[in-house]
C-alpha positions in Angstrom: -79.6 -63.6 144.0 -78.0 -65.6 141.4 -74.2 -64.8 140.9 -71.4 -65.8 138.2 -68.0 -65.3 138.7 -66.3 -64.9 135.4 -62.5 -65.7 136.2 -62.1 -68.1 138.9 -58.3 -67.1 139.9 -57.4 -66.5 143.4 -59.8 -63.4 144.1 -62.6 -64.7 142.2 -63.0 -68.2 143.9 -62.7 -66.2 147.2 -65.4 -63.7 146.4 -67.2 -67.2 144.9 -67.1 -69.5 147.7 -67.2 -67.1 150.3 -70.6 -66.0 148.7 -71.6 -69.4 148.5 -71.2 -70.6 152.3 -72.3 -67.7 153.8 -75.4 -66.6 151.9 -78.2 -68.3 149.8 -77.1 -67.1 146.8 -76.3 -69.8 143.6 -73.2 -69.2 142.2 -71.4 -70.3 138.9 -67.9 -70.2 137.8 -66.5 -69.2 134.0 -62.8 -69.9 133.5 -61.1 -70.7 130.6 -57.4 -72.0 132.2 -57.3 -75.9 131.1 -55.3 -77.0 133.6 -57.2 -75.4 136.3 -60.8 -76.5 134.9 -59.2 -79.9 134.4 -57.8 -80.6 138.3 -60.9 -79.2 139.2 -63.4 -81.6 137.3 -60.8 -84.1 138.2 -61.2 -83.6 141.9 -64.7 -82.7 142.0 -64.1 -79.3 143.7 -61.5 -76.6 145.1 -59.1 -77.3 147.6 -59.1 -74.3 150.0 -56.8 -73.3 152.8 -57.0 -70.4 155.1 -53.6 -69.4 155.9 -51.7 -72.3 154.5 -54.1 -74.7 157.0 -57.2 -76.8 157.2 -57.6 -77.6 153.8 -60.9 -78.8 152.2 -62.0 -79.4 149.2 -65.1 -77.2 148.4 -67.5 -78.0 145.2 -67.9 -75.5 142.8 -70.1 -75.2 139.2 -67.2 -74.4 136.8 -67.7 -73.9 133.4 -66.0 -72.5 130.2 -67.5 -69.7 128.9 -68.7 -71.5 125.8 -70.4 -73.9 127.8 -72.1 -71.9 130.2 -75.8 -71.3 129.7 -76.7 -69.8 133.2 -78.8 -66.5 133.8 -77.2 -64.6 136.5 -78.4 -61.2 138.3 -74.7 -59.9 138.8 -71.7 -60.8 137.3 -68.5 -60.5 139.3 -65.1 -60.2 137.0 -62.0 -60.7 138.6 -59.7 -61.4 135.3 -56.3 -60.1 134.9 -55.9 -56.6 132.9 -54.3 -57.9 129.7 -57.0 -61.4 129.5 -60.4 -59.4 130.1 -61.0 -58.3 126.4 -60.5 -61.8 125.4 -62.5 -62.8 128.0 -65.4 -60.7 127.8 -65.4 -61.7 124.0 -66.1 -65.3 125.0 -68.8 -64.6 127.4 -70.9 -61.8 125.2 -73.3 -64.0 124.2 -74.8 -64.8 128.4 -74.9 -61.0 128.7 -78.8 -59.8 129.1 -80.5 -56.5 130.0 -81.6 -57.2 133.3 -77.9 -58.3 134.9 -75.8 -55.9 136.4 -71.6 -56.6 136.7 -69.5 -56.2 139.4 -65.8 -55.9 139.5 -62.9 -55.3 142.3 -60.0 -56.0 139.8 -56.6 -54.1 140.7 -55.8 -51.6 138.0 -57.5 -49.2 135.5 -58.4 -50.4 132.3 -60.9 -52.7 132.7 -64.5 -50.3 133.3 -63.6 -49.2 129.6 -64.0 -52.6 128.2 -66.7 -53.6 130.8 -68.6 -50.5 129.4 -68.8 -52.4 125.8 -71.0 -54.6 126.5 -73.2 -53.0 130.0 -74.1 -49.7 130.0 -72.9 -46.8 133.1 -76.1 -47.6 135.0 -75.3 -51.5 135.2 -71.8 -51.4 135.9 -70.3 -51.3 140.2 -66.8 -51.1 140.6 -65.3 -52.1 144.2 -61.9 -52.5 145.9 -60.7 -55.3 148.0 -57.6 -55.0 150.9 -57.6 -58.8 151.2 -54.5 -61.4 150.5 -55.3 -64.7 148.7 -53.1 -67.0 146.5 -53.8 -69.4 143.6 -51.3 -72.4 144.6 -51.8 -73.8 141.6 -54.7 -75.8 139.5 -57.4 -76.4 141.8 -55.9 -75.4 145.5 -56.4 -71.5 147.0 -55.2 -70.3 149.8 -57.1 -67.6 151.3 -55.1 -65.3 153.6 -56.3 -63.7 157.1 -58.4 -64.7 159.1 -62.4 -65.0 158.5 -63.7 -62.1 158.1 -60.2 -60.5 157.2 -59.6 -57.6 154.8 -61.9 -54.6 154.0 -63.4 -53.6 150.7 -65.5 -50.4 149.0 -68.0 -50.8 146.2 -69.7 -48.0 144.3 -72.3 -47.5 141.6 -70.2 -45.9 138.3 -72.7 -43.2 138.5 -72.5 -42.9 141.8 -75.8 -43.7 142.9 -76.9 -46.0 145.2 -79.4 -48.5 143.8 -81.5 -51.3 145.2 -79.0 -54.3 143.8 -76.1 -52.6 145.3 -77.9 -52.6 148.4 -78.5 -56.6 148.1 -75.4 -57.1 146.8 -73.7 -55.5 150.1 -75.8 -57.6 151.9 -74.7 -60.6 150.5 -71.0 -59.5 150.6 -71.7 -58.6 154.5 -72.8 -62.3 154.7 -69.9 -63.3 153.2 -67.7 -61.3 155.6 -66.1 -59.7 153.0 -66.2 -55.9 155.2 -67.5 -54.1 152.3 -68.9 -50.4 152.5 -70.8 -48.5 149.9 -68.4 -45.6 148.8 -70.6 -42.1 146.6 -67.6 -41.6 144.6 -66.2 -44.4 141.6 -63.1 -42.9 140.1 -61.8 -41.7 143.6 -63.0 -45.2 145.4 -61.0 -46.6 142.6 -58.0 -44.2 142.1 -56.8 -45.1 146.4 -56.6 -48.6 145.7 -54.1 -48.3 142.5 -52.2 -46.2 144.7 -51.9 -48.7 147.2 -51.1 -51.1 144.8 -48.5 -48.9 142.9 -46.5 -49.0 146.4 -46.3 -52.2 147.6 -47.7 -54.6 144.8 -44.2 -52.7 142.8 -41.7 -52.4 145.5 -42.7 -56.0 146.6 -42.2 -57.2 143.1 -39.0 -55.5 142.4 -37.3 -56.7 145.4 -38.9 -59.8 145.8 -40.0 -59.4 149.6 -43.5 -60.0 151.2 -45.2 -56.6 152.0 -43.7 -57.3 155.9 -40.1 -57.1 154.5 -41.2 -53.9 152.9 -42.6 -52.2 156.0 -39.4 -53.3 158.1 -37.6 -51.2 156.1 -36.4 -48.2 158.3 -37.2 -46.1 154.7 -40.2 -47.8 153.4 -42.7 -45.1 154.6 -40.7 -42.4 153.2 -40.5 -44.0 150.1 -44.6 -45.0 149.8 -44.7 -41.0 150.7 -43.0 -40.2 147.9 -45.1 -42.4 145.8 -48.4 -41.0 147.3 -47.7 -37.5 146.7 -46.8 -38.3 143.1 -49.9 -39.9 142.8 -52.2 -37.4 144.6 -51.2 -34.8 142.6 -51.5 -36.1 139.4 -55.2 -36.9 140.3 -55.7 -33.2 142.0 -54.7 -32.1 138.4 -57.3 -34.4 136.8 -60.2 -33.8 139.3 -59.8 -36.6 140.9 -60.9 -36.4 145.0 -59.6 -40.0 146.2 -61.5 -41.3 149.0 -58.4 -40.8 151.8 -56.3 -38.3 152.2 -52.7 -38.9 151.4 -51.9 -39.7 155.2 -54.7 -41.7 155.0 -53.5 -43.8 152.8 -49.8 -43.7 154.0 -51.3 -45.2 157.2 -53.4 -47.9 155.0 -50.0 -48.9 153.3 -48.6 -49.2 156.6 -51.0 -51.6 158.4 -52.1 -53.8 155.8 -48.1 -54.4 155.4 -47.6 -54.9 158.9 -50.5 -55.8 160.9 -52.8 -57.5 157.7 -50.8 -59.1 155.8 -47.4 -59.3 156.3 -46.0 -62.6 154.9 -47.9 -62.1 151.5 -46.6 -61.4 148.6 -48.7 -59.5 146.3 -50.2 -60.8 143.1 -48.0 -59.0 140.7 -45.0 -61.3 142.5 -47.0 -64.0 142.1 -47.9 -62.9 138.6 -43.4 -62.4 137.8 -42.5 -65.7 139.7 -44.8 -67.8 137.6 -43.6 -66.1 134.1 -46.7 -64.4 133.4 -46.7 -60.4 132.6 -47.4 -58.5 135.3 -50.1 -55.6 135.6 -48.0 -52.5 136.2 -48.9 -50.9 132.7 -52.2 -50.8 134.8 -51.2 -49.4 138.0 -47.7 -47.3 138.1 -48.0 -46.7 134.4 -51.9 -45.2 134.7 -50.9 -43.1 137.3 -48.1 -41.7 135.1 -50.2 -41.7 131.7 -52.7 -39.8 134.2 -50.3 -37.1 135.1 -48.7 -36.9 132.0 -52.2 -35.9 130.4 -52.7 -32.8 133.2 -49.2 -31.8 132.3 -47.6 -33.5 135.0 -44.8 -35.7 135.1 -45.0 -38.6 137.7 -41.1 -39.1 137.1 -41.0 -41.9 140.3 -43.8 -44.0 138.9 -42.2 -43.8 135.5 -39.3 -45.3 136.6 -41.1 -48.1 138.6 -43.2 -48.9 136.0 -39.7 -49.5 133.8 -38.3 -51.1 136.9 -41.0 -53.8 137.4 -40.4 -54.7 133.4 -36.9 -54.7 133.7 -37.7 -57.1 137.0 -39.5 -59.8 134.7 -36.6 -59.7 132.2 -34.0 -60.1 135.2 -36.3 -62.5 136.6 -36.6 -64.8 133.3 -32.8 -64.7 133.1 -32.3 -65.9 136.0 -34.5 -68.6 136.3 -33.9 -69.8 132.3 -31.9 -73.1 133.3 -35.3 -74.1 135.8 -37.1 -73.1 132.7 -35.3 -76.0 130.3 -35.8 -78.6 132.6 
């Protein structure tokens, strides 16, 4: 299997390099971040960490999408929400027939733009429960463990084909914990949930997800989140793949047991001045409800809160800024 990760961020040189250690599969990098590509080139490789320790610097094929000319069986995406149209754009030209695309970006939004250039049968959505942070150009830190984190992956039509099947072998390889779900929009719908809890709160409030959980109210308060949530999908006929305890208790561990000192990627996203995906998450799951005549008043708010959070955060790091 020949693999190409288009976007290699945080999630996508961990899905990469993982898959490139553990298995025999080639893989190729597209990214179009000059600084990144630059440091990279520069030090022929990636530095990587595991849990701020034993760096090494790991060689990768990075390209820009206009230089690529590879032929890969699967694409993986991991871009953020507002850069995949651009990026997808830049990279229409290496799609072919035969390659199928696979994406575990957090969010909802990106299928729809995926589906322009692959059709249903080609396209495999997953979700990944594992911490990893770009440091900056050229150094990743992957948190956990080996072999920490859990994922699902499913066929948009629901049916399990032969390349999923050697794709999930490869990603067991790569001890990436997946497991094959029979239903896309509800495999897809818990993890935006999840992330609507603690990737917002975590934000807001500028804690890591452990901070969140050691709050004596922080259950009651991703409770009140996951019913809002839940019922906006029962009124869309959406059947997500936990129940709503479930996922309370998924909340729960990965903020206190899996990952506790992370902070989530839309933090990361805020603290470095970019714009953060909640449009994606907390406001999806309100656009959802409010288009089954139900208002998700809580995520509404959050999804103001979180922008309001970028402003404050801006103003208060403007003299840094200047410097």
């Amino acid at each position: 299997m020949r693999y190409t990760v288009i976007g290699a961020g945080a999630m996508g040189l961990r899905y990469g390099i993982l898959l490139q250690e553990h298995t025999d599969a080639h893989v190729d990098f597209i990214d179009a971040w000059a600084p990144h590509i630059d440091k990279i080139r520069e030090q022929g490789g990636v530095y990587v960490s595991r849990d701020h320790e034993n760096r090494r610097l790991i060689p990768i094929n990075l390209y820009t999408p206009e230089e690529y000319d590879g032929d890969p069986d699967v694409w993986i995406v991991f871009m953020k929400q507002m850069q995949l149209e651009d990026m997808l754009g830049r990279c229409a030209h290496l799609f072919k027939d035969h390659q199928v695309v696979f994406s575990a970006m957090n969010g909802w939004g990106h299928f729809e733009k995926i589906a322009r250039y692959f059709p249903e049968d080609r396209i495999y959505g997953g979700t990944a429960l594992v911490a990893t942070v770009l440091n900056g150009p050229g150094d990743v830190d992957f948190i956990g463990k080996s072999g920490a984190g859990t994922m699902h992956m499913c066929a948009m039509t629901n049916e399990v084909t032969d390349i999923e099947k050697a794709i999930f072998a490869d990603f067991q390889k790569a001890n990436l914990n997946p497991e094959i779900s029979d239903d896309f929009k509800g495999m897809c719908m818990a993890k935006i949930v999840f992330n609507s809890v603690v990737n917002t709160l975590c934000t807001m409030y500028q804690i890591t997800m452990g901070q969140f959980i050691s709050y004596p109210g922080a259950r009651d308060m991703a409770m009140q989140l996951i019913n809002e949530a839940y019922d906006a999908c029962e009124r869309a006929g959406i059947k997500l793949i936990n129940t709503r305890d479930e996922e309370l208790e998924s909340v729960d561990y990965v903020s206190r047991t899996g990952n506790p000192l992370h902070y989530p990627s839309m933090y990361q996203d805020m603290s470095r001045g970019r714009k953060t995906e909640v449009d994606y998450i907390n406001g999806y799951i309100a656009r959802l409800g409010r288009e089954h005549d139900y208002v998700c008043r809580t995520h509404e708010f959050l999804t103001h809160g979180v922008h309001l959070a970028e402003l404050a955060f801006q103003y208060h790091h403007q003299d840094e800024a200047a410097k």
